[in-house]
N, C-alpha and C positions, 0 to 999 in steps of 0.2 A: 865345335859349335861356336858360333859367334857368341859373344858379349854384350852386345850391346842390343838394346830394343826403343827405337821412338818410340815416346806418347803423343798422340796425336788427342784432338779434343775427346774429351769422356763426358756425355751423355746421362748415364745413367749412373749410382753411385750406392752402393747397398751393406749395409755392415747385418750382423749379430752378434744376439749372448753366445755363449763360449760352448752350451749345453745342449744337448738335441733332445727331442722329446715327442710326445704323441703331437700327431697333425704335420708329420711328413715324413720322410723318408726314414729316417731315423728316429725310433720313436724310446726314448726314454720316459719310462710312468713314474710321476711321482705318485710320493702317497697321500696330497689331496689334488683335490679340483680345482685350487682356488687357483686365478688366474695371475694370484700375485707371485709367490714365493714356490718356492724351487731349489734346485742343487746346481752346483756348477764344479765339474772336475778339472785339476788344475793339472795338467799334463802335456808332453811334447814328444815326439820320436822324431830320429833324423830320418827326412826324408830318403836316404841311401841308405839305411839300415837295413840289414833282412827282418821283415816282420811277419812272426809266423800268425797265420789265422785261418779261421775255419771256412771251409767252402773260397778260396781264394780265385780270381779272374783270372784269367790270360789268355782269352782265344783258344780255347781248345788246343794249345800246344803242349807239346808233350813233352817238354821241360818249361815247366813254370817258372816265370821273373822271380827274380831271388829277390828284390828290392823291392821297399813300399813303392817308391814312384815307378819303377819299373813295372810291377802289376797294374798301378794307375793306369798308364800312357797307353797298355797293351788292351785295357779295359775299352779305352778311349776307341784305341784303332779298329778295334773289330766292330761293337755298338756304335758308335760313332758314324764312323768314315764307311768302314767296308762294307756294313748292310742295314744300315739303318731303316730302313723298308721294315724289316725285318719286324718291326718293334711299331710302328705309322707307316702311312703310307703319304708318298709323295713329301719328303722331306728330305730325302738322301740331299740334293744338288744344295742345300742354304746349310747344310753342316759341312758340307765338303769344303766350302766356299769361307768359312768363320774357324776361329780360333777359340783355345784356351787356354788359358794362361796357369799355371798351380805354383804358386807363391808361398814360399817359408818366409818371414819374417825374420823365424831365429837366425838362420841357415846362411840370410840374404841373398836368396838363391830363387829365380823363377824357370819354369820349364815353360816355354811357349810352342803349347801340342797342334798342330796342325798347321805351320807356321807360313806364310801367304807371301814371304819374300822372296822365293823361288827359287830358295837351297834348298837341294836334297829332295830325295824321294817326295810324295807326301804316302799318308800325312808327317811330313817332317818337324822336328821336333829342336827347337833351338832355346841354348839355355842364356840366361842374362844375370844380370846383378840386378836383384830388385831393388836397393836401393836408387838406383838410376831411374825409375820409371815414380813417377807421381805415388803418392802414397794412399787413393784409397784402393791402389792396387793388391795392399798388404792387409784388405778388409776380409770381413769373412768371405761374403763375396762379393762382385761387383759383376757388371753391366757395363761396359764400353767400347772406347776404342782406340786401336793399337794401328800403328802403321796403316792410317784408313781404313781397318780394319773391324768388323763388331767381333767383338772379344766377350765371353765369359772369362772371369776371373774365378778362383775357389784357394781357399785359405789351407793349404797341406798342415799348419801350426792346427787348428780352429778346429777342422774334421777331423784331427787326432786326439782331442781333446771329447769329441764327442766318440769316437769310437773307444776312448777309455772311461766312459762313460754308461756307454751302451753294455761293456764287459761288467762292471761294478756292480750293474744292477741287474746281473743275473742273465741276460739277455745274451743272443750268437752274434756275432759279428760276422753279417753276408750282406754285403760288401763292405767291404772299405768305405767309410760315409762319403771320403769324397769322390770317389765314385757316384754312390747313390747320388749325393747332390750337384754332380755335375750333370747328371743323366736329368736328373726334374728340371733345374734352373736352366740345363742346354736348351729343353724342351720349351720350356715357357719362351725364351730370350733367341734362342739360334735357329727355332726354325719359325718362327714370325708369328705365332700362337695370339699376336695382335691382331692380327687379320680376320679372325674365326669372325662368326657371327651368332655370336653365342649369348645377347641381350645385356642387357644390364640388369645388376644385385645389389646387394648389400650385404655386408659380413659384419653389420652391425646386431646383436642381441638384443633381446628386450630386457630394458632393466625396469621393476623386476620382472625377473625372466618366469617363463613358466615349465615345468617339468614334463611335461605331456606330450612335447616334440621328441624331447630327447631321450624319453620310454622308446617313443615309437619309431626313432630312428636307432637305439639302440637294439631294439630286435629285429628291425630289418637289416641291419650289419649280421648277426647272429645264424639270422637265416639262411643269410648268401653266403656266412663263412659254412655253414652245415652242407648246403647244397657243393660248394667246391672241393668239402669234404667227403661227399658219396653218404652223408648222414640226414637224419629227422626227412620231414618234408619238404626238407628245398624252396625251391622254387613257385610252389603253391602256397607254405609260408608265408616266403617274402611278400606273394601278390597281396597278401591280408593286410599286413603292416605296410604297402607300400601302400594299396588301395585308403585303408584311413588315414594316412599322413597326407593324400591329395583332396580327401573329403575334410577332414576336419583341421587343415592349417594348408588351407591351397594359399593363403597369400604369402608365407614365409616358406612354401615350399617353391614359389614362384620367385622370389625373391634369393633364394640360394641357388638355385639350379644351375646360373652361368657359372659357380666355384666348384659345383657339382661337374660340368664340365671341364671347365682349365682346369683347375687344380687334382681333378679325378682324372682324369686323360695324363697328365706330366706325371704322377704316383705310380700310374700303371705302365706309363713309359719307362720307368727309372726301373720297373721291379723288371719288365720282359727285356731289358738291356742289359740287365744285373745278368739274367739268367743265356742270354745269349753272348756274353760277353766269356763265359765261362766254360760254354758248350761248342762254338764256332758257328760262322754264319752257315755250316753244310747240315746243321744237327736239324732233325727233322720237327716239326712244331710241334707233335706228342711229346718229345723228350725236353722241350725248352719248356713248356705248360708244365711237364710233371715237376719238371724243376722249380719255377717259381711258384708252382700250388705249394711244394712243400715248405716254402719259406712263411708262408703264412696257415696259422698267426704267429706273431712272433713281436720281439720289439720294433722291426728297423720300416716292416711294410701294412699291416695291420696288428693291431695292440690285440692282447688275449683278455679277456671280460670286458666290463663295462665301463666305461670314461663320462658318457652324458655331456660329452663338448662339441658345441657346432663347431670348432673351429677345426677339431679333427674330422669330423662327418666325411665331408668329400673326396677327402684324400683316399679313406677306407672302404668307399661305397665304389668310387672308384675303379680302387685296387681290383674286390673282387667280381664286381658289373663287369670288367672289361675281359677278366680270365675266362669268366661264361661266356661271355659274347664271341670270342675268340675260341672255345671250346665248342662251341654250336656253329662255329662259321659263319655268322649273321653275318651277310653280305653289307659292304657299306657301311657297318654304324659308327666307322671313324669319321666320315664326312657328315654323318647324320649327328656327331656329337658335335662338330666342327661349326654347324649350325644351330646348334641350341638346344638338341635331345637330349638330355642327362643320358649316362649308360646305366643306370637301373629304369629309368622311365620304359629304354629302347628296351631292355630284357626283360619288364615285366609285363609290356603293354600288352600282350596277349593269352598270358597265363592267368587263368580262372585260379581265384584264393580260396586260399581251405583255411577257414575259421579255425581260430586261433585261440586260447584262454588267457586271461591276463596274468602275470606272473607277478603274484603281491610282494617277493620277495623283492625283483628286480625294480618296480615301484617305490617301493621303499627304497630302495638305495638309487636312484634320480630323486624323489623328491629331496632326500636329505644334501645330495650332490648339491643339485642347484640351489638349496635353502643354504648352503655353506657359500656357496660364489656369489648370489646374492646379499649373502652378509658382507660379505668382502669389497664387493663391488660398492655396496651402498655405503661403506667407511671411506669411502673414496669419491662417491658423486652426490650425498648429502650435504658432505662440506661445502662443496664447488657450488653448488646450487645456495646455499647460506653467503659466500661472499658474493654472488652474483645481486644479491639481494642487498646488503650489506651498504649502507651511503661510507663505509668506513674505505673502500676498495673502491679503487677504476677499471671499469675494461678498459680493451686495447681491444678493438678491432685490427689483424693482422692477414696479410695475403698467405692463403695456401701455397700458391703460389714463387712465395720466396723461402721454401725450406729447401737447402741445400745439401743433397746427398738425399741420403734415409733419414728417418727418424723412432725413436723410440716410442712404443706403445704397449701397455700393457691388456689391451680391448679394447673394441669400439661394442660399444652401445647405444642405444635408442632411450629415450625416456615414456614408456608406453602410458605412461597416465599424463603425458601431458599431449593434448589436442594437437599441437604440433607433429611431436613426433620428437622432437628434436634430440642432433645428434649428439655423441659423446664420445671423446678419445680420452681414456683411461691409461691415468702417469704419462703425459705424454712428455716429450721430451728430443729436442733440435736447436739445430743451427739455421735461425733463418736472416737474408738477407735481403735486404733492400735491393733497389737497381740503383743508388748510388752510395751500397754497401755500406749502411750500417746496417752493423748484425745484431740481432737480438737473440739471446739463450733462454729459452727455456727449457729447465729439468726438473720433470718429474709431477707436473702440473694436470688435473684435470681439467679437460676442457671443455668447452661447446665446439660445435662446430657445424657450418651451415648453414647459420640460424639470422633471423633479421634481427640488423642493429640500427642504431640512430646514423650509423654512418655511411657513406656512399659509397663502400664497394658490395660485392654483387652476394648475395644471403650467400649460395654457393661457393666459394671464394675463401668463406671467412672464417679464421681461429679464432673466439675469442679469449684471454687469457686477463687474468686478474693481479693487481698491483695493490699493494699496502698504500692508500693517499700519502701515507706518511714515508715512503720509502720513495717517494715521485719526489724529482726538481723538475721547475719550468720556467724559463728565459725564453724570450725573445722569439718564441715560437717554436722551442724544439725544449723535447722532455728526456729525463735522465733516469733509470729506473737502479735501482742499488737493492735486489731485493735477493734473498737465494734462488727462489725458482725462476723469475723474469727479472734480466740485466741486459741495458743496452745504455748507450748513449748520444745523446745529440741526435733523436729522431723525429723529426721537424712531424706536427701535428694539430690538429684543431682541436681543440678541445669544445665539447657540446654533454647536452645532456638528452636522456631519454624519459619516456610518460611518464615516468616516476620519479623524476627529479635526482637520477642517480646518474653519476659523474662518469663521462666516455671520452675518452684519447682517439683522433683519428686521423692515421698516419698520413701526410698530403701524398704520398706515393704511391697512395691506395687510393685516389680522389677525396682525402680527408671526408669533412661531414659536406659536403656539397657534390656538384656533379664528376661522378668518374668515368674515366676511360673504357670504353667498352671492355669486357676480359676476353680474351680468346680460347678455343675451347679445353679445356681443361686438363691435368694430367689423371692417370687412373692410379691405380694403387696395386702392388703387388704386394702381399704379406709372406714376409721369411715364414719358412718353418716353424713353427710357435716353441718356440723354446723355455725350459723349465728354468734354468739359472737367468733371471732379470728380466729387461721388459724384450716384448718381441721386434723386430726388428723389418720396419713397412719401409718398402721400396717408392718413390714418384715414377710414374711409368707413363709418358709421353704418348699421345694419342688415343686414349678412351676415357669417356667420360666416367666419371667415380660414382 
């Protein structure tokens, strides 16, 4: 195999914590809810090692890869390349066409799967020194491109850490995670899943939040895992809890619906590639369906009991909306999701509900869920709102715009009692950069965001983030910030004030406090797997609005 791999421009740039957890593919459960804190397992396997584990991939052959990456790559070639139909439809020709890359850090070693320089078979598989290739190649994973190529990237260090992870706490290991997160991220990223017409949301929460959604999205998961189970009332069930989650919170059920989509559609991609990666693209779809029903519930594809997290919802409604829809053979409802139908909306829209009782136990444990994450959340956006107020602090109005790569977040929220609306990115934390590169760090700050300031770039647009007055220098037109959470230097700025006589910095390469540049349309956001060790880890994802 050649050595060597150009990088050509990278596009897209995406890190996370080290730990997997409920709300993707791999679902580690910790033992609270709270959005802050969590586990993180510190582990590594050589990618060349034989690693025995349960329910292992390889295309239906009948001597199985001895090697973790060798199970990978065989993962790769069957769901991937050979019948990706199989799992969506009309996708095969844009994964045939893209790569991915599976990257050891330790190892310094990259496998480049399906590799587009026109050695060898395909999908041909060429290995490199990843030291040689730019370094957020060595992230958990990325987004770019290789050889003019669009590239998925995935961390073999990072997914093994979460599949020793996934074993610690009790949970099977089917598949190999970075399998599973090659199979979602492929899905999102390689076959243009930006294209859909799937509306715009928010995966923002209301803080404080209310319990009564996620009662009622937690027994319409319950319902749909019973019905895939052959148990209770199924399907009639679900119409109950689905019918009053559209009657009584149709604007935040309006409002998730496109994550409901993407992020349900890639989860259920990940889990029917799992199971056909395993069985061969000849196994007949009774034997691929019984295969991946029986992987749920379980940790890696739907969690077992109760969570009360929107941020896991869609992954999981997903999961099992798509197993029925594809058990019933509902003609189309990939392209009907592909447009904006959630897959429970499309499975329940004709199913008559059978009243249901309420479950005071399971009541009680959502309100106390969300009265915990609300505690937690509000030791984090009370403060922020105190120095916002505060003549002791400056904002900084800053461009979204200039965050480079990922960046860390521990939640986005809404402030629901303020008339606004306004938003909130919880701990957040990046490298962001100017267009004539100064960088400014923030780590670990709550922020606003989206909100109007006294300054001239666009409400849309804007982070605001908070500065000690005392931790500020200002010459000559440019400010110096020496603080732990916000540090930059020499970022030329107008300084103004807003209605209330409190002190604002405003960057001139944002159109300081006077007229700015029109912005162009926006980047979207993709959110990593919400992971339990640190904060979660939000992709900038180029052409849809946020």
């Amino acid at each position: 195999m050649s050595s060597s791999t150009r990088t050509a421009r990278v596009v897209i740039v995406a890190g996370a914590a080290l730990a997997a957890c409920p709300g993707d593919s791999a679902h580690l459960t910790a033992d609270t809810d709270s959005p802050i804190t969590g586990i993180v397992i510190d582990a590594t396997t050589d990618a060349d090692a034989p690693v025995p584990e349960e329910g292992t991939t390889g295309g239906g052959a009948a001597e199985a890869p001895s090697t973790r990456i060798e199970q990978i790559l065989a993962a790769l070639d069957t769901a991937m390349y050979e019948c990706p139909e199989r799992s969506w439809p009309d996708v095969a020709a844009k994964y045939r066409e893209r790569q991915v890359l599976l990257a050891s850090v330790a190892e310094d070693r990259g496998w480049l799967w399906n590799d587009q320089s026109g050695a060898g078979a395909a999908p041909a598989v060429k290995e490199t020194q990843l030291s040689a290739l730019s370094a957020e190649w060595g992230a958990y994973f990325n987004v770019g491109v290789l050889d003019d190529v669009k590239t998925l990237g995935i961390s073999l260090d990072d997914t093994q850490k979460n599949n020793e992870g996934i074993l610690s706490n009790g949970g099977a290991l089917w598949p190999d995670y970075a399998i599973a997160l090659a199979f979602h991220e492929g899905f999102h990223f390689l076959s243009d899943q930006d294209d859909w017409n799937d509306g715009e949301g928010s995966r923002s929460a209301a803080y404080p939040e209310p319990w009564e959604p996620r009662y009622l999205r937690a027994q319409l998961k319950q319902a749909l895992l019973a019905e895939v189970q052959g148990e209770g009332q199924g399907l009639a069930a679900a119409a109950y809890w689905h019918t009053r989650l559209q009657s009584e919170y149709a604007a935040e059920m309006k409002a998730i619906r496109s994550y409901d989509c993407t992020e349900g559609s890639a989860e259920y991609v990940s889990l029917m590639m799992s199971a056909i990666a395993e069985l061969g693209c000849e196994a007949p779809d009774e034997e691929v369906l019984q295969l991946a029903s029986s992987h749920v519930p379980g940790r890696q594809f739907v969690s077992e009991g109760f969570f009360f997290d929107a941020s896991l919802e869609p992954y999981e409604l997903g999961v099992l909306a798509g197993l029925l829809l594809r058990r019933d053979k509902v003609a189309g409802w990939e392209l009907a999701v592909e447009n904006g139908q959630a897959p429970a909306d499309q499975l329940l829209a004709a199913v008559a509900p059978a009243p249901q009782p309420d479950d005071p136990a399971v009541q009680a444990a959502a309100q106390m869920a969300v009265a915990g994450r609300n505690e937690a959340v509000g030791a984090q956006i009370e403060p922020m709102l105190a120095r916002m107020q505060d003549p002791a602090y400056t904002r900084i109005a800053v461009s979204f715009e200039w965050i480079a790569g990922s960046f860390g977040v521990a939640g986005f929220y809404y402030l629901a009692q303020d008339p606004a609306l306004s938003e909130v990115m919880l701990r957040f934390s990046a490298a962001l950069a100017t267009p004539s590169q100064v960088t400014i760090a923030v780590n670990d700050q709550t922020v606003l965001a989206g909100v109007a300031t006294p300054c001239a770039l666009a409400d849309g647009y804007v982070i605001v983030v908070t500065v000690p007055t005392a931790a500020l220098s200002l010459a000559g037109g440019k400010a110096t910030a020496n603080d732990p959470q916000v540090a930059f230097a020499d970022l030329a700025v107008e300084p103004t004030m807003d209605m209330n006589n409190l002190p604002w910095l405003c960057p001139v390469e944002a159109g300081g406090a006077n007229g700015a540049p029109a912005p162009q349309p926006g980047p979207g956001l993709h959110v990593l797997r919400k992971a339990d060790g640190g904060p979660t880890r939000v992709l900038v994802r180029p052409g849809k609005e946020r």
